[in-house]
PQR file with spaces between the fields and no chain letter, atoms N, CA, C, O and H, PARSE charges and radii, in Angstrom:
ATOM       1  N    UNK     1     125.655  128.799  126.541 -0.4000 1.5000
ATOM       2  CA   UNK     1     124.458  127.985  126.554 -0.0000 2.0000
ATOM       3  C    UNK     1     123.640  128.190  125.275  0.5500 1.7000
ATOM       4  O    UNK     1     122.932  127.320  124.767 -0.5500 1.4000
ATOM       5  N    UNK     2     123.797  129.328  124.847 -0.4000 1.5000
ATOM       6  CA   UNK     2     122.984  129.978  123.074 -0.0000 2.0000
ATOM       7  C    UNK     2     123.321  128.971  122.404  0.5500 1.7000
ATOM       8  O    UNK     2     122.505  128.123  122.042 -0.5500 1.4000
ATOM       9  H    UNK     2     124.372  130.035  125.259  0.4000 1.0000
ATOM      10  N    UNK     3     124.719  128.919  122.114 -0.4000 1.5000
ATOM      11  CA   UNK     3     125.186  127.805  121.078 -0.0000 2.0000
ATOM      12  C    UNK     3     124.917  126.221  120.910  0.5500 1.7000
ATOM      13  O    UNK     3     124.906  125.644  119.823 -0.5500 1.4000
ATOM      14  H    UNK     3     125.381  129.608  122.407  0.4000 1.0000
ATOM      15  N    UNK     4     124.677  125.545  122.309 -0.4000 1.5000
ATOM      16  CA   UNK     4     123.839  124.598  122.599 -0.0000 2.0000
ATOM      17  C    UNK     4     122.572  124.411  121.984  0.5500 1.7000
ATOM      18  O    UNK     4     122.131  123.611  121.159 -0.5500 1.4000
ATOM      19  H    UNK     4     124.685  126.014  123.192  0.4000 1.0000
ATOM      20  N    UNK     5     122.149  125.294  122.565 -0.4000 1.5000
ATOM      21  CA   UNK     5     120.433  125.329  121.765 -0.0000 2.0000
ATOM      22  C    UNK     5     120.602  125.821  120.561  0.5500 1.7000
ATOM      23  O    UNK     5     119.433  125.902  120.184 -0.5500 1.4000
ATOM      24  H    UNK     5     122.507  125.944  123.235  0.4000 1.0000
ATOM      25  N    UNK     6     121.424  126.307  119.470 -0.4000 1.5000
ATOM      26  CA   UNK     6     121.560  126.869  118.356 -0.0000 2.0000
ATOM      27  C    UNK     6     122.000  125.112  117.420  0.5500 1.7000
ATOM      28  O    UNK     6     121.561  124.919  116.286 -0.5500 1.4000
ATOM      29  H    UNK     6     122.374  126.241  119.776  0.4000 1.0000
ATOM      30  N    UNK     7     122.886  124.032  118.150 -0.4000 1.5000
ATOM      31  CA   UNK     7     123.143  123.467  117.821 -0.0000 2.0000
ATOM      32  C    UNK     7     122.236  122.289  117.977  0.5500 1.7000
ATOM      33  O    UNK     7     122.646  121.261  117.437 -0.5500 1.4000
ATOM      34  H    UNK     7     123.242  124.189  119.071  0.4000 1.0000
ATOM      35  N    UNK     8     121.292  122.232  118.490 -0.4000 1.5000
ATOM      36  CA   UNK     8     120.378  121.328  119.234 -0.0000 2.0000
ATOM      37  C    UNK     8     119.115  121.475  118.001  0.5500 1.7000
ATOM      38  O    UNK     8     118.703  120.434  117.489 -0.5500 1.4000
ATOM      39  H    UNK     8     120.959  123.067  118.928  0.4000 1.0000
ATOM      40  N    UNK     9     118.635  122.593  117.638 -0.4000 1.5000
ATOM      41  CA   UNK     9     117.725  123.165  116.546 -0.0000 2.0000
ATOM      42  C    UNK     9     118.221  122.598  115.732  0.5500 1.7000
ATOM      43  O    UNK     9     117.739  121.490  115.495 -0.5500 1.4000
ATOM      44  H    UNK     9     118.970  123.439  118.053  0.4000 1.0000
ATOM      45  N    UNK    10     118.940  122.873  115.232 -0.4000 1.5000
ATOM      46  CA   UNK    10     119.987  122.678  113.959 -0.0000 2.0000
ATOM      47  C    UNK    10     119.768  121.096  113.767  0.5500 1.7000
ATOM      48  O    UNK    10     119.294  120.678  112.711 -0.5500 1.4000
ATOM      49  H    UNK    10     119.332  123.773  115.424  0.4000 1.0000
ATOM      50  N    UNK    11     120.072  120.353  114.662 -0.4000 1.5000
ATOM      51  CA   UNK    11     120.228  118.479  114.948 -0.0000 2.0000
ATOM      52  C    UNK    11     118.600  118.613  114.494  0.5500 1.7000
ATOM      53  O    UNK    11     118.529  118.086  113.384 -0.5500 1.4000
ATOM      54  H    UNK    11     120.456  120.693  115.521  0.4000 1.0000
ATOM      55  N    UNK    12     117.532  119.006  114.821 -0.4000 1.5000
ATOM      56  CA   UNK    12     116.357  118.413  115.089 -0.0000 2.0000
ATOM      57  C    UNK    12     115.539  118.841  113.984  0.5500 1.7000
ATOM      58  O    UNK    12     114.462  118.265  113.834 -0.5500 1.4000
ATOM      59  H    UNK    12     117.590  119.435  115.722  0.4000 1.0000
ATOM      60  N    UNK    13     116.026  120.184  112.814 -0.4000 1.5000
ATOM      61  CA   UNK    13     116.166  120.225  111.644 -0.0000 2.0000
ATOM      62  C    UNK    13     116.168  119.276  110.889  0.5500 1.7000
ATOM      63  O    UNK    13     115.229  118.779  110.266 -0.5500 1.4000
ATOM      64  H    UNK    13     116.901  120.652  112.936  0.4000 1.0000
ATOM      65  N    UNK    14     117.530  118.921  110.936 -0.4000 1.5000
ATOM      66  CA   UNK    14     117.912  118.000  109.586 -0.0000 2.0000
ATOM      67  C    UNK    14     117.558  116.545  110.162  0.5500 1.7000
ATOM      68  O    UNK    14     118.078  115.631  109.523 -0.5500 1.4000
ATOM      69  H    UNK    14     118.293  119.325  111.442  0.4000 1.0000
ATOM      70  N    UNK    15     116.981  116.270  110.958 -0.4000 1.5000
ATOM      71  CA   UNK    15     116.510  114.884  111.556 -0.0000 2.0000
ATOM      72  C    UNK    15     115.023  115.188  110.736  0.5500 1.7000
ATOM      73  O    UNK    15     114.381  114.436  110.002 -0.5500 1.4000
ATOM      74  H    UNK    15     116.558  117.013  111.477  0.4000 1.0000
ATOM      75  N    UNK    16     114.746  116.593  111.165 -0.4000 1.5000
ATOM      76  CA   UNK    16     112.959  116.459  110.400 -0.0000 2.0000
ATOM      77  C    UNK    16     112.813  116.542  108.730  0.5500 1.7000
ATOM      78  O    UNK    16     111.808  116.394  108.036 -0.5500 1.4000
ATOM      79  H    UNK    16     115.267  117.204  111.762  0.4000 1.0000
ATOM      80  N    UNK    17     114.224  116.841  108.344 -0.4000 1.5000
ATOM      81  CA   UNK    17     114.280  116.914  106.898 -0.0000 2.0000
ATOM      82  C    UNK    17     114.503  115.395  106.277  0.5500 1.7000
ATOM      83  O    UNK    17     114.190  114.907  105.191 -0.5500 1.4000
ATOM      84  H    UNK    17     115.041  116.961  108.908  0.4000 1.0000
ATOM      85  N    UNK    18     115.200  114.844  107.473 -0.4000 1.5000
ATOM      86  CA   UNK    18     115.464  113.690  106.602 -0.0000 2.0000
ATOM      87  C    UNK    18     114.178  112.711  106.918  0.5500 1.7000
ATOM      88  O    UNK    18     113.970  111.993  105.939 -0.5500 1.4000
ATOM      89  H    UNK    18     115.455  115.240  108.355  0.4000 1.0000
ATOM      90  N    UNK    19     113.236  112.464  108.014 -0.4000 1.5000
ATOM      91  CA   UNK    19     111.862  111.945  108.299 -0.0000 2.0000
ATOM      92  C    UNK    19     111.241  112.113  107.099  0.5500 1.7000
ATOM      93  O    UNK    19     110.595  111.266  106.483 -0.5500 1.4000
ATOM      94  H    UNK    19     113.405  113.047  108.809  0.4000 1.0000
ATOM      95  N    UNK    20     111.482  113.336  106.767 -0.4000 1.5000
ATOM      96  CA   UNK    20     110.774  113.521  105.918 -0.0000 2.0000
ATOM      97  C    UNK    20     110.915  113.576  104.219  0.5500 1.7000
ATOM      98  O    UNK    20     110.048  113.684  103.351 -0.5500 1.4000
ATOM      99  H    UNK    20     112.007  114.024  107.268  0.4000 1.0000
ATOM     100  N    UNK    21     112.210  113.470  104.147 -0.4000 1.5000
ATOM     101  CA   UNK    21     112.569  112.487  102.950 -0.0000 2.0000
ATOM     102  C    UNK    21     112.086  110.954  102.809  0.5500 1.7000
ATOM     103  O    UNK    21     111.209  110.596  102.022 -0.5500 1.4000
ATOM     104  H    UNK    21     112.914  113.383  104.852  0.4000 1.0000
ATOM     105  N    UNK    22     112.679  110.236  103.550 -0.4000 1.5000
ATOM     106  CA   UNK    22     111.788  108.852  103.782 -0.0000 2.0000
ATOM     107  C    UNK    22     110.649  108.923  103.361  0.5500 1.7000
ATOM     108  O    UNK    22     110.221  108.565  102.264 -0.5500 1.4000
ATOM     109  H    UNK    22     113.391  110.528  104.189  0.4000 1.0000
ATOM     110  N    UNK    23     109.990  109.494  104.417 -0.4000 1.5000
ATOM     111  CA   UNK    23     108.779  109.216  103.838 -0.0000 2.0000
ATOM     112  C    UNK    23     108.151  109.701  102.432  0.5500 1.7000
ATOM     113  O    UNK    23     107.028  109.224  102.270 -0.5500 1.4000
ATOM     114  H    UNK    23     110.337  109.785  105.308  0.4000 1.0000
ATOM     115  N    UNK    24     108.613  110.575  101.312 -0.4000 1.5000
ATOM     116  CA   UNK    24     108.502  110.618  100.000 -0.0000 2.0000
ATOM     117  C    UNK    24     109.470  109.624   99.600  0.5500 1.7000
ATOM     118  O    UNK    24     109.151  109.168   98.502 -0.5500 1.4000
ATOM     119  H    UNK    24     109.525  110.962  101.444  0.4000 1.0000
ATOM     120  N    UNK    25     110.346  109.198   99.979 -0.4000 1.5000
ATOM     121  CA   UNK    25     111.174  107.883   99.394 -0.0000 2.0000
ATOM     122  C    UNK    25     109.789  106.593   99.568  0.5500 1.7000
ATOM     123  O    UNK    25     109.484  106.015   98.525 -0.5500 1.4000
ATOM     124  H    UNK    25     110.605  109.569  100.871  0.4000 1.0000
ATOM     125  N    UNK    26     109.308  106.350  100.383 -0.4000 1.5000
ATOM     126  CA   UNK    26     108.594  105.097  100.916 -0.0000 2.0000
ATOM     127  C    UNK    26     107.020  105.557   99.877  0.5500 1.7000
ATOM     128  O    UNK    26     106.251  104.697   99.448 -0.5500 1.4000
ATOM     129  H    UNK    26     109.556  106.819  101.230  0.4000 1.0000
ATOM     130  N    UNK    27     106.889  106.633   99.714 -0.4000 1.5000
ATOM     131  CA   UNK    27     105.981  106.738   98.862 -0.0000 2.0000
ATOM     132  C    UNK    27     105.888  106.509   97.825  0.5500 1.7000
ATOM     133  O    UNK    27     105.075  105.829   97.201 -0.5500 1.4000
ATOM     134  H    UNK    27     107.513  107.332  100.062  0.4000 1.0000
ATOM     135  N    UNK    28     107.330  107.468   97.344 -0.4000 1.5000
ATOM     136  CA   UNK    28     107.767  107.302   95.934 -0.0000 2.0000
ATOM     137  C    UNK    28     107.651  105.271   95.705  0.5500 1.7000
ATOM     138  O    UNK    28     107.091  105.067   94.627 -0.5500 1.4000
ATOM     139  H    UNK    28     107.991  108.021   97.851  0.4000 1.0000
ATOM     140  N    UNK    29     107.888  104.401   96.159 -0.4000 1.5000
ATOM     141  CA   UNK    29     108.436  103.033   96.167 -0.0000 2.0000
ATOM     142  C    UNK    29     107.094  102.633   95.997  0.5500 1.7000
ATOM     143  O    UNK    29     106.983  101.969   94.966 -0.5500 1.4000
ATOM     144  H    UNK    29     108.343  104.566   97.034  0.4000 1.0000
ATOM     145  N    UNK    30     106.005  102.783   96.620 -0.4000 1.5000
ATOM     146  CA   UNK    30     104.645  102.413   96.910 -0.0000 2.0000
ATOM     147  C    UNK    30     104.187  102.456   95.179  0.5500 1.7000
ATOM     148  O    UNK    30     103.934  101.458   94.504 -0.5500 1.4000
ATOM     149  H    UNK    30     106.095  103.322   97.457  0.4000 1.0000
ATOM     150  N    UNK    31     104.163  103.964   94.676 -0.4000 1.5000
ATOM     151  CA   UNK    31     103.841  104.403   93.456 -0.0000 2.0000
ATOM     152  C    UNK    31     104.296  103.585   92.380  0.5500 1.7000
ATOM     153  O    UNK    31     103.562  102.951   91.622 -0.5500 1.4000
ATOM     154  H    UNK    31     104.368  104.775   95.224  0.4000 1.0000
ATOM     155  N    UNK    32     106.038  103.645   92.335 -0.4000 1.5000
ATOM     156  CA   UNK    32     106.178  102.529   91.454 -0.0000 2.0000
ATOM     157  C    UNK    32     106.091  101.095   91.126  0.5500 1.7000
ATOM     158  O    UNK    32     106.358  100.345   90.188 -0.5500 1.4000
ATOM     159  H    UNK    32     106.634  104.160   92.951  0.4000 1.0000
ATOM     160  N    UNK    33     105.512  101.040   92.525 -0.4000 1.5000
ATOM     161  CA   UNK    33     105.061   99.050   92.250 -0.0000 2.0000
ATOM     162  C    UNK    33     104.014   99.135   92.225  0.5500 1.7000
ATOM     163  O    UNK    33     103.566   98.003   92.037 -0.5500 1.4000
ATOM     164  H    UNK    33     105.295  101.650   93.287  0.4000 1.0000
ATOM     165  N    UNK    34     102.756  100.281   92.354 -0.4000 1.5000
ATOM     166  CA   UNK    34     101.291   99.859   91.393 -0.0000 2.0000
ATOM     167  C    UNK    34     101.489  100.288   90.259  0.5500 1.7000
ATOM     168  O    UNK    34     100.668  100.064   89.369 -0.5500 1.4000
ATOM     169  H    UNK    34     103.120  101.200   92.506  0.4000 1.0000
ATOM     170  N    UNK    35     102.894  101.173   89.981 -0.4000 1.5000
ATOM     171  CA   UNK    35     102.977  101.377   88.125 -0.0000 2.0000
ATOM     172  C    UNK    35     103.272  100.034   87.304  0.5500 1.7000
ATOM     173  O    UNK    35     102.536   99.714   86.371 -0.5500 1.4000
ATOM     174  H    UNK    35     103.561  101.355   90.704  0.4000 1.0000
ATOM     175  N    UNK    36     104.535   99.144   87.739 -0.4000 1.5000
ATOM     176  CA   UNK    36     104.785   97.933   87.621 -0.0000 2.0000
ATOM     177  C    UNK    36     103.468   97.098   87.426  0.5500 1.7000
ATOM     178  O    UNK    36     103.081   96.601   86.368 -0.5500 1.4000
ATOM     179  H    UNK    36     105.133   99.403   88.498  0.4000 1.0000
ATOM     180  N    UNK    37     102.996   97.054   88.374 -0.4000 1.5000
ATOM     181  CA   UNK    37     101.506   96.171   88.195 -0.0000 2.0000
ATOM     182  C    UNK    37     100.445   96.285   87.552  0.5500 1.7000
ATOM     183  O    UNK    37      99.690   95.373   87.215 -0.5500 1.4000
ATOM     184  H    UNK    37     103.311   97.458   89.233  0.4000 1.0000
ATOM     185  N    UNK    38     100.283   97.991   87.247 -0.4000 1.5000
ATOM     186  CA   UNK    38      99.889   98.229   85.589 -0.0000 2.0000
ATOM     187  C    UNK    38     100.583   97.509   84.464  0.5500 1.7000
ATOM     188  O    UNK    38     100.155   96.621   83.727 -0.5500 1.4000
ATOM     189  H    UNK    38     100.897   98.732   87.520  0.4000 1.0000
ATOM     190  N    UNK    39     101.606   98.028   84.501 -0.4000 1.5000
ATOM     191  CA   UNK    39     102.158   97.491   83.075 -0.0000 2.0000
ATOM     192  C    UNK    39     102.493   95.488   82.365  0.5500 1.7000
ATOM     193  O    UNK    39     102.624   94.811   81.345 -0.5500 1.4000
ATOM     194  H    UNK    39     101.954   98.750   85.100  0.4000 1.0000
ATOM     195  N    UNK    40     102.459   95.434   84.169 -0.4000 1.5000
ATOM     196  CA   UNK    40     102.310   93.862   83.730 -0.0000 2.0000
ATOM     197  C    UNK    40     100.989   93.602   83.073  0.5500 1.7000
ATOM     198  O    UNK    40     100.888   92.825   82.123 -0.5500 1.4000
ATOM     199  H    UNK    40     102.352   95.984   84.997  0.4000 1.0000
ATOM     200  N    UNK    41      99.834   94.350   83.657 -0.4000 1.5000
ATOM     201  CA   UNK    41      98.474   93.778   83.675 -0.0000 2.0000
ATOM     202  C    UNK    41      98.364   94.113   81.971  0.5500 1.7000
ATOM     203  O    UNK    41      97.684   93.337   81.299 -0.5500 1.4000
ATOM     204  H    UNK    41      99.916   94.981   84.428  0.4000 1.0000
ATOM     205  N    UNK    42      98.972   95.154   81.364 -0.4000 1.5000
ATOM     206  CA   UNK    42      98.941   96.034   80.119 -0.0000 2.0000
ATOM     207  C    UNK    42      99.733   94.779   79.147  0.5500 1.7000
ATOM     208  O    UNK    42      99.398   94.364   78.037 -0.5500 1.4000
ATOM     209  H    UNK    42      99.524   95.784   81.909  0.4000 1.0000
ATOM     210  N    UNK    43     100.772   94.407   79.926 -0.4000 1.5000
ATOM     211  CA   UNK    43     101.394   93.592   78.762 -0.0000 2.0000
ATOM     212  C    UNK    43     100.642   92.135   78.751  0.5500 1.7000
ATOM     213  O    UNK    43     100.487   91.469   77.728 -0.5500 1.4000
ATOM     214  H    UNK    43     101.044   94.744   80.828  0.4000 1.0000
ATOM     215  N    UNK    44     100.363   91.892   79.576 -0.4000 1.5000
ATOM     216  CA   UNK    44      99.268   90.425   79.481 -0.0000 2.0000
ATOM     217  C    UNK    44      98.365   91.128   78.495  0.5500 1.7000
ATOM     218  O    UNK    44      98.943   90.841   77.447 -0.5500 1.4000
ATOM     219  H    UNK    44     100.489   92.433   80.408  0.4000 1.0000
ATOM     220  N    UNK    45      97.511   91.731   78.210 -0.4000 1.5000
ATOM     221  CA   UNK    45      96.410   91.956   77.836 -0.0000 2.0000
ATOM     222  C    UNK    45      96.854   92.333   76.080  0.5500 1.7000
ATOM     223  O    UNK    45      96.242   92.336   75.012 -0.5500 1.4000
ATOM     224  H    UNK    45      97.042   91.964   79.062  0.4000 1.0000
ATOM     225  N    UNK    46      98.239   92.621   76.521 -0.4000 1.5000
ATOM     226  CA   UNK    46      98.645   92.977   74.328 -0.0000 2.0000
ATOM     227  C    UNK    46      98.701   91.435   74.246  0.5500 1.7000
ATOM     228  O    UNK    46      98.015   90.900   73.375 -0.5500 1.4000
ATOM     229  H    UNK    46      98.736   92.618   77.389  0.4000 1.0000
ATOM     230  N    UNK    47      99.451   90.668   75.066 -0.4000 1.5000
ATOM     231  CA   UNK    47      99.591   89.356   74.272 -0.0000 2.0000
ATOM     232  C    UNK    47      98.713   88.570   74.083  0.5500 1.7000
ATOM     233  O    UNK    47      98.898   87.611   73.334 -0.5500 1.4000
ATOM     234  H    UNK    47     100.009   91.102   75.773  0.4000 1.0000
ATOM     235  N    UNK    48      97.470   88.790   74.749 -0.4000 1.5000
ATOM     236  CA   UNK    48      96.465   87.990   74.372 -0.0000 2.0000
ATOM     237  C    UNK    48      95.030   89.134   73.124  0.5500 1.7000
ATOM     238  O    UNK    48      94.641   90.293   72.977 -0.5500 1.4000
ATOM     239  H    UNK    48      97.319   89.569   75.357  0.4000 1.0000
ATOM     240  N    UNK    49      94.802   87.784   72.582 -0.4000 1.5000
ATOM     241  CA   UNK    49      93.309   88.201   71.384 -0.0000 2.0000
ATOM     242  C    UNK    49      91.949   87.442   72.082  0.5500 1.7000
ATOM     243  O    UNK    49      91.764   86.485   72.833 -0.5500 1.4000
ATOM     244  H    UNK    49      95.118   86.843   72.702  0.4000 1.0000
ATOM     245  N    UNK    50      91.226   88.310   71.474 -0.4000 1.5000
ATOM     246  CA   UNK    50      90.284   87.306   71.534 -0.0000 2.0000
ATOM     247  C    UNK    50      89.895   86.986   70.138  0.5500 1.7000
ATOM     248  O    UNK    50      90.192   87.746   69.216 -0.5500 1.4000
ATOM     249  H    UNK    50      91.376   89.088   70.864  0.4000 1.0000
ATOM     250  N    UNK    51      89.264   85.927   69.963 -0.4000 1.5000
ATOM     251  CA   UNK    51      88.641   85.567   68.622 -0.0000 2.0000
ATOM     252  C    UNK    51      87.232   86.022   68.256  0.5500 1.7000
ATOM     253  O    UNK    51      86.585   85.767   69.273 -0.5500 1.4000
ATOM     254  H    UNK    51      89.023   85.310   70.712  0.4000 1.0000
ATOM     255  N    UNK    52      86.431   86.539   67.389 -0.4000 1.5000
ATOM     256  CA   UNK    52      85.530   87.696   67.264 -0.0000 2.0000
ATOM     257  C    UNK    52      84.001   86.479   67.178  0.5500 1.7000
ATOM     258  O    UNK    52      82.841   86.858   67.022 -0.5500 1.4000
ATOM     259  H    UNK    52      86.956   86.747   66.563  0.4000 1.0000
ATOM     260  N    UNK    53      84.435   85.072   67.325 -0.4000 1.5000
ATOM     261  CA   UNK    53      83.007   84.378   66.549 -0.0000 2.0000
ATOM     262  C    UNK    53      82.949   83.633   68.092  0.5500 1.7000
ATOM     263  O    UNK    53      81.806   83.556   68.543 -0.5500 1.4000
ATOM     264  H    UNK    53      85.378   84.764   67.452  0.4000 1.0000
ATOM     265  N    UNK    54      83.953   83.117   68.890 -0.4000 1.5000
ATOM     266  CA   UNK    54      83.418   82.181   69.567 -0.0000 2.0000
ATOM     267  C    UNK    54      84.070   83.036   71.380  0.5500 1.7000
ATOM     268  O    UNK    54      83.871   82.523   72.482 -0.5500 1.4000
ATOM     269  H    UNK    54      84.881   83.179   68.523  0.4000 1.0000
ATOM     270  N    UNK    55      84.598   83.979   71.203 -0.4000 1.5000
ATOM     271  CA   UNK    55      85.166   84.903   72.045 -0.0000 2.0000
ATOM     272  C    UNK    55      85.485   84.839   73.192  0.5500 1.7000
ATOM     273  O    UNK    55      85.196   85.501   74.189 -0.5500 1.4000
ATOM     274  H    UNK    55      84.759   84.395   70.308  0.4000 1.0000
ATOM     275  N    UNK    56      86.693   83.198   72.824 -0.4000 1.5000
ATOM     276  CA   UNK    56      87.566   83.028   73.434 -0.0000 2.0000
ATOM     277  C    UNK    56      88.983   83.430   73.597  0.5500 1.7000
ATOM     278  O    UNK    56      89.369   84.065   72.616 -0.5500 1.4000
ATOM     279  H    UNK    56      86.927   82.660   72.014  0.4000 1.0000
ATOM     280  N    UNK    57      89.862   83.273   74.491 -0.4000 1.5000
ATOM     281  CA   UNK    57      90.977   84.110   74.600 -0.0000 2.0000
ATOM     282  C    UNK    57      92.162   83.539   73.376  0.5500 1.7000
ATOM     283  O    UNK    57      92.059   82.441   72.830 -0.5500 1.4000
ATOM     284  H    UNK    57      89.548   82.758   75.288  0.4000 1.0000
ATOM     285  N    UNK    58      92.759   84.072   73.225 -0.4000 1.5000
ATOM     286  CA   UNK    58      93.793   83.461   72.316 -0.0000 2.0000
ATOM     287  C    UNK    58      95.051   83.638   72.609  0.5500 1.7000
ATOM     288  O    UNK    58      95.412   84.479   71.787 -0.5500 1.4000
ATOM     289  H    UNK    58      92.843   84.964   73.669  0.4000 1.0000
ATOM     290  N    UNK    59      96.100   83.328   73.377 -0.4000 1.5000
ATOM     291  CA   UNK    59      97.350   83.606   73.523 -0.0000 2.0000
ATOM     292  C    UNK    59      98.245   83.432   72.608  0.5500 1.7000
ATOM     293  O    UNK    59      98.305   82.473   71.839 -0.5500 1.4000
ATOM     294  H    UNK    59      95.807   82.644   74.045  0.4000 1.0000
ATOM     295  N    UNK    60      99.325   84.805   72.684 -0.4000 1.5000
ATOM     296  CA   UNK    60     100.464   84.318   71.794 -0.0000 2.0000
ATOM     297  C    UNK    60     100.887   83.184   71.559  0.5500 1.7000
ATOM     298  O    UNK    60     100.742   82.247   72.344 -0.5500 1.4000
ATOM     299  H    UNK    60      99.276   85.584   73.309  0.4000 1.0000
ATOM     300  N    UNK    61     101.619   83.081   70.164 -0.4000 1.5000
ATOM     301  CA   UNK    61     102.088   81.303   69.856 -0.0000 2.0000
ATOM     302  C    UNK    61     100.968   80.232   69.827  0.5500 1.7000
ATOM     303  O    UNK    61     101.140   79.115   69.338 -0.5500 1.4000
ATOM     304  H    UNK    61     101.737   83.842   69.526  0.4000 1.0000
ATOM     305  N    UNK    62      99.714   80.690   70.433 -0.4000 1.5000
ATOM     306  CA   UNK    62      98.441   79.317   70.090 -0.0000 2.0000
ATOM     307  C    UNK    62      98.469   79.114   68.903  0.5500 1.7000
ATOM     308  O    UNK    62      99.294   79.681   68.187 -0.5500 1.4000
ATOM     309  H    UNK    62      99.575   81.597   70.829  0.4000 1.0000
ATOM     310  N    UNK    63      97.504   78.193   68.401 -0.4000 1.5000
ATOM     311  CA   UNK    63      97.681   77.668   66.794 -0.0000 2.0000
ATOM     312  C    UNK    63      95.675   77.638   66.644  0.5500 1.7000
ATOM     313  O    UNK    63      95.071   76.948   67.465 -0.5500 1.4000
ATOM     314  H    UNK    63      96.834   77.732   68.983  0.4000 1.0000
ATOM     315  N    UNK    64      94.960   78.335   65.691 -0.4000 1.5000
ATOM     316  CA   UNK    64      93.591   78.037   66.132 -0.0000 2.0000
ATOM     317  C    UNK    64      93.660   77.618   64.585  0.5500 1.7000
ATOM     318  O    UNK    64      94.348   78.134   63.705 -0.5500 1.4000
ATOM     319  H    UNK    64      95.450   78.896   65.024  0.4000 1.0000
ATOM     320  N    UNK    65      92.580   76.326   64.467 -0.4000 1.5000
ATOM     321  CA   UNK    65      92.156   75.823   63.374 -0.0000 2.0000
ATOM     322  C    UNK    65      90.198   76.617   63.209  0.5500 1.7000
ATOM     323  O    UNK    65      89.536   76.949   64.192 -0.5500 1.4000
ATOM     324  H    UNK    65      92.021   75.906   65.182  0.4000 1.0000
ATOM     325  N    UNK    66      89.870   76.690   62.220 -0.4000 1.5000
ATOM     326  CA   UNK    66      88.646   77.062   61.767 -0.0000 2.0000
ATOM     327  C    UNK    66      88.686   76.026   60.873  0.5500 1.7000
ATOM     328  O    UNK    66      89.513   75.522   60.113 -0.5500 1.4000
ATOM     329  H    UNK    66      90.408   76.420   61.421  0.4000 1.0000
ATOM     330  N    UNK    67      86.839   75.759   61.391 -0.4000 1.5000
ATOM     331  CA   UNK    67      85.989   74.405   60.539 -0.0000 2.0000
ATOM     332  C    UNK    67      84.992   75.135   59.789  0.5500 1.7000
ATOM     333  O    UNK    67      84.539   76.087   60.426 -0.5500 1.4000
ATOM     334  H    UNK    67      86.167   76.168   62.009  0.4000 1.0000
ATOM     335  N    UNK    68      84.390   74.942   58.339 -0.4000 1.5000
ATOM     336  CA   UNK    68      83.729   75.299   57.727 -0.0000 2.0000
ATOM     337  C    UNK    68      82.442   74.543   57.790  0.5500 1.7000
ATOM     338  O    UNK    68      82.363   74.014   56.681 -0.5500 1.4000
ATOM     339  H    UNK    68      84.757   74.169   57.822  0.4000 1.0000
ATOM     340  N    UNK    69      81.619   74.280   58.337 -0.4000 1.5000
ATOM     341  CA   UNK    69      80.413   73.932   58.313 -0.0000 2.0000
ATOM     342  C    UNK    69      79.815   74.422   56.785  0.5500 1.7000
ATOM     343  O    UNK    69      79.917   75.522   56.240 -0.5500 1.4000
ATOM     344  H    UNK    69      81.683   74.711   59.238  0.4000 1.0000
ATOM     345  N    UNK    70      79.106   73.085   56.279 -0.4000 1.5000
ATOM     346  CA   UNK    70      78.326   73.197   55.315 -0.0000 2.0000
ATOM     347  C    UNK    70      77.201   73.809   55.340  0.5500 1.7000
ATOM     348  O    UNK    70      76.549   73.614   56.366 -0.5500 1.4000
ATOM     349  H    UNK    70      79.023   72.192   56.721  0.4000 1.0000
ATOM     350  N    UNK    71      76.513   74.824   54.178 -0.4000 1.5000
ATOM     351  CA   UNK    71      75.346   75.290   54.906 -0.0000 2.0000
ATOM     352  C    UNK    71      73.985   74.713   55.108  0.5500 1.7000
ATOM     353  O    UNK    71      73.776   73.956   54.160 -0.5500 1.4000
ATOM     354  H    UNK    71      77.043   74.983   53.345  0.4000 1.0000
ATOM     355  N    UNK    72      73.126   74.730   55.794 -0.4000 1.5000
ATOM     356  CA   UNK    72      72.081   73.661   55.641 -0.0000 2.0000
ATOM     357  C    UNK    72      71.235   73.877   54.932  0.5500 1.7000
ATOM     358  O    UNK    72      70.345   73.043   54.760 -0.5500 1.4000
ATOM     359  H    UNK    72      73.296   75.345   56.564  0.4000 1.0000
């Protein structure tokens, strides 16, 4: 009957080891998709400028013309 319960521990062990892997797996997963969602937010923000006079956004590939106003 020892060996029963020796083997029964043993089962309810590695059942709590592995619960408990998961759940640092399910964490770990959590972590890297608000890292992801940093880095998107990081790479939007390199590709865009702003322009320093009228400080609007400027996206990559736009084309901005500047007008010279005469002075009055």
């Amino acid at each position: 009957m020892r060996i029963n319960t020796q083997e029964y521990n043993k089962r309810i062990y590695h059942k709590n080891q592995i619960e408990n892997t998961m759940n640092r797996l399910n964490s770990l997963k959590f972590k890297v998709t608000e890292l992801r969602i940093k880095c998107e937010k990081i790479k939007k923000l390199q590709t865009e400028n702003h322009c320093k006079v009228c400080r609007k956004t400027i996206t990559k590939g736009e084309e901005i013309t500047f007008k010279i106003l005469p002075e009055p």
